[in-house]
N, C-alpha and C positions, 0 to 999 in steps of 0.2 A: 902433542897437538890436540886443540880443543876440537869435538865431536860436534857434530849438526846439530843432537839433540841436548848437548848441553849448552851449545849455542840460544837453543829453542828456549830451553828453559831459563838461560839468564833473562832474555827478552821477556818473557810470559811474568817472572817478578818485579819488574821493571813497567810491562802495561797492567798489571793486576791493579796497580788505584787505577785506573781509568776505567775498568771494567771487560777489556780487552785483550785478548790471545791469541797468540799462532795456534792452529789445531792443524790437523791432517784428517780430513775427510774421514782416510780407512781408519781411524781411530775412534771416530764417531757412530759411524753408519757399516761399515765389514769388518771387523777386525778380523775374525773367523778366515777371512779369505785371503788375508796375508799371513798366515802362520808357518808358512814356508814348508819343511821337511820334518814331519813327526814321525813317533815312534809309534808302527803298525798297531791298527787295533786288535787288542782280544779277539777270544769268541763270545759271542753272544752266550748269558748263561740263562736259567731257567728262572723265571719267577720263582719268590719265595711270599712267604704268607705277610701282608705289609701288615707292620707293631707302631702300635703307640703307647708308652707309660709317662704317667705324671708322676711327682713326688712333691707335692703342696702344689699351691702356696697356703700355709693353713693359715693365710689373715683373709682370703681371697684377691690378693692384689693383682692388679691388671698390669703396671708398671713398676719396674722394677731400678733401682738406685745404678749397677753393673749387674753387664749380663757376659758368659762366659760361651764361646763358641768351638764343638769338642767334634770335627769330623775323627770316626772311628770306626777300626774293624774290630772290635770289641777286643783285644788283645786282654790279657790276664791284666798287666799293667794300668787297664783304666782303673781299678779300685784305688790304688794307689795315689792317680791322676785326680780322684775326684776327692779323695781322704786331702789331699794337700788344699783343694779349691774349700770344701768345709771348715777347714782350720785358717781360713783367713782372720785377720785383725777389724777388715772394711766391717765398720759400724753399721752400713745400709744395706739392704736388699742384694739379695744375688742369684739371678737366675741363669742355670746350666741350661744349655742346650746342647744336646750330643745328636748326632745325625751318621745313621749306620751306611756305610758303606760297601762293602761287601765281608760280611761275617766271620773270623775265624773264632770267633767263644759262643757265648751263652749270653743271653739279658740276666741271666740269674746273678753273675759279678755285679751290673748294675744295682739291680733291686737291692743286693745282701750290703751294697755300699753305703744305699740310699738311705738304710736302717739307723743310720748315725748323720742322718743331717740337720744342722743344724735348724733352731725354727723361721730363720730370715734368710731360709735358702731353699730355693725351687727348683728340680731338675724335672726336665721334658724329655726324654727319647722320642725320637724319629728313625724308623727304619720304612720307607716305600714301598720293599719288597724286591728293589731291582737299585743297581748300581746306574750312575748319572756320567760316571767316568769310560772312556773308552777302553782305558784298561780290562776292564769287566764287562765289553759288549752295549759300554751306553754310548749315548750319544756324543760327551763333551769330550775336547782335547787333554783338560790336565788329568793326569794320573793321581797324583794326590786328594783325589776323594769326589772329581768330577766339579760340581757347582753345588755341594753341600754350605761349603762356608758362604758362598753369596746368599743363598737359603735364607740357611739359618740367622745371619747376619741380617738378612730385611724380617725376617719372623721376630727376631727378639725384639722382647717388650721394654727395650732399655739406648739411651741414647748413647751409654758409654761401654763398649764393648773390647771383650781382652780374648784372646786365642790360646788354645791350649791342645796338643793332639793327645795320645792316651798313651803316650808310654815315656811323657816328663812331668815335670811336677814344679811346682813353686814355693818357694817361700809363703811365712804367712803375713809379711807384708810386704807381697806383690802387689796387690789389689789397691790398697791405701797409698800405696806408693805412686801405684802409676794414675790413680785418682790426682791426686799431689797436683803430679806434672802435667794433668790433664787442662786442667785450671786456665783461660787465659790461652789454649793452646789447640789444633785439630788433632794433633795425633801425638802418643809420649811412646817411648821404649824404654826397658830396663838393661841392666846387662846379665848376661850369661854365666853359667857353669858349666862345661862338659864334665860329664857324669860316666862312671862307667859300666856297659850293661850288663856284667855280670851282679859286680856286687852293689849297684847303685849309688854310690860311693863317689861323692864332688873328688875330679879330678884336675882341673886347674881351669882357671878364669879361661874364658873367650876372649883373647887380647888382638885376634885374628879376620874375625868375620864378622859376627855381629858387631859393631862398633859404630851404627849410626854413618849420618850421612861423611860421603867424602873422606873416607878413611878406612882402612882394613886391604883385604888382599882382594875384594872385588869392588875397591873403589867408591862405598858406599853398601849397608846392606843391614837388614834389620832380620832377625828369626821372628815369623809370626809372634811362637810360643813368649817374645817379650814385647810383643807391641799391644798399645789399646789405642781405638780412637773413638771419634765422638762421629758417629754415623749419619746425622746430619749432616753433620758440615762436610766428611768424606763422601757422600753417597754414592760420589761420579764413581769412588773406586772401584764399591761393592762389587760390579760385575766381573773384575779383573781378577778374583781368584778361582776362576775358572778359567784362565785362559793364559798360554805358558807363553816363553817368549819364543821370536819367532825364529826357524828351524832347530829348536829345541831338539837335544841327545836323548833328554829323557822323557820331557813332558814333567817334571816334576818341579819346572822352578817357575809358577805363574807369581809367588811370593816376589820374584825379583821386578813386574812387572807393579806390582800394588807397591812396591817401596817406590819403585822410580815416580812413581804419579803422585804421592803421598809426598815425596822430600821435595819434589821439583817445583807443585803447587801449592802445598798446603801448610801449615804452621807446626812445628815437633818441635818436642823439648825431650832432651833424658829425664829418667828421674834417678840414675846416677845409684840407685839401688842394685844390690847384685843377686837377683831374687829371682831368675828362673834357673833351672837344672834342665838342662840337655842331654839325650841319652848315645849317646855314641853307640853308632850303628855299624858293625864290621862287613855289610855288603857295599853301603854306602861308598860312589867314589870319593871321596875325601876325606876316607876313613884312616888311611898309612897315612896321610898326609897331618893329619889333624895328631896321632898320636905318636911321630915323631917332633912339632913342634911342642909337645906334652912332657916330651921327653928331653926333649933337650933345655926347658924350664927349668929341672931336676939335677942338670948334671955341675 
């Protein structure tokens, strides 16, 4: 049986030439105040010394071709994360923005990464001093890095922006690719690899979950780590990846709220490239689930 809100959203592409929408108030003006039953907050933790490093841009540009948006708890893995975003194929401008979250490495992996960047690539770190997530005693609802990616996402100097957390990696043409699809389009996705976290090692396509709208085992659903869009034309979304959906388990899935608003309103295309690596997560619920249908690929 068809849903209210996919009621809503056939109507809303249906008045979009006119200029016209069903909205919901609390969607507008409280979201905050319908988020139903979350997962308790942390403790409040201590300030830390707020950081900021540059790495170029050494033409001085102010705007940039793609720009790459990296919420991170500095894990070992972001060198890796950022060695993949350097070895891109995209001809243009690339500026990183990573935005710290609450800490478990060093900036020292950052900088020693930064040593090998390419010269049409810019990396910014952000670190505040204090976490934005409730998780870690901030203010916002989602767990996954608080309102880093809205942040960083209005901060970057670039109209067409791609997501990436610090313990997956991409192909090196991700960027080009989802450039491609961008064309003509608000928002593209690529598809998937689950990888796995010991040996890093592509373990089998994503034929499950990410898979774009209206299809997969949640009915529709993109992984940040393969979406870009064009943040003009999205803007309305920006605010949405800080804010999870409503009586959220975990607080972790505000991504599921930026797809719905993205697919329901906006214009997406694949780019049908298999160009991001996913790191499969054994704490993760969906983690037995995910490497039993890996396994049965195989048999």
């Amino acid at each position: 049986m068809i849903s209210k809100s996919e009621v809503a959203a056939i109507l809303n592409r249906l008045l979009r030439r006119f200029d016209v929408a069903l909205v919901r108030p609390s969607e507008v003006w409280r979201i905050t105040d319908f988020l139903g039953r979350q997962p308790l907050a942390g403790a409040a933790r201590l300030a830390r010394q707020p950081l900021t490093r540059a790495f170029g841009p050494d033409d001085g540009a102010t705007q940039f071709d793609f720009a790459v948006i990296m919420p991170s708890i500095l894990r070992p893995t972001i060198a890796n994360a950022l060695r993949s975003i350097f070895a891109q194929d995209f001809a243009g401008t690339v500026q990183t923005l990573i935005g710290v979250d609450q800490p478990s490495g060093e900036v020292a992996m950052v900088e020693a990464a930064c040593r090998d960047r390419p010269p049409n690539h810019t990396v910014l770190l952000f670190d505040p001093g204090y976490s934005t997530s409730q998780r870690h005693g901030g203010l916002h609802p989602a767990w996954d890095g608080g309102v880093l990616r809205t942040v960083l996402s209005y901060l970057a100097a670039s109209r067409r922006l791609a997501y990436l957390d610090d313990d997956n990696w991409w192909a090196p043409n991700h960027l080009s690719s989802l450039g491609a699809a961008l064309e003509g389009h608000d928002w593209a996705w690529s598809r998937r690899w689950f990888a796995d976290p010991h040996t890093r090692q592509p373990l089998a396509e994503d034929i499950w979950e990410s898979v774009g709208p209206g299809a997969g085992v949640f009915g529709g659903w993109v992984d940040p780590n393969c979406l870009a869009i064009d943040k003009l034309a999205c803007e309305a979304v920006l605010r949405w990846w800080g804010i999870p959906t409503r009586n959220s388990g975990t607080a972790w899935d505000a991504d599921r709220n930026v797809f719905r608003i993205l697919s329901s309103h906006f214009r997406g295309r694949a780019s049908g490239v298999l160009s991001c690596n996913y790191t499969l997560t054994e704490t993760d619920e969906h983690y037995a689930r995910r490497t039993a249908l890996i396994a049965g690929l195989r048999q």
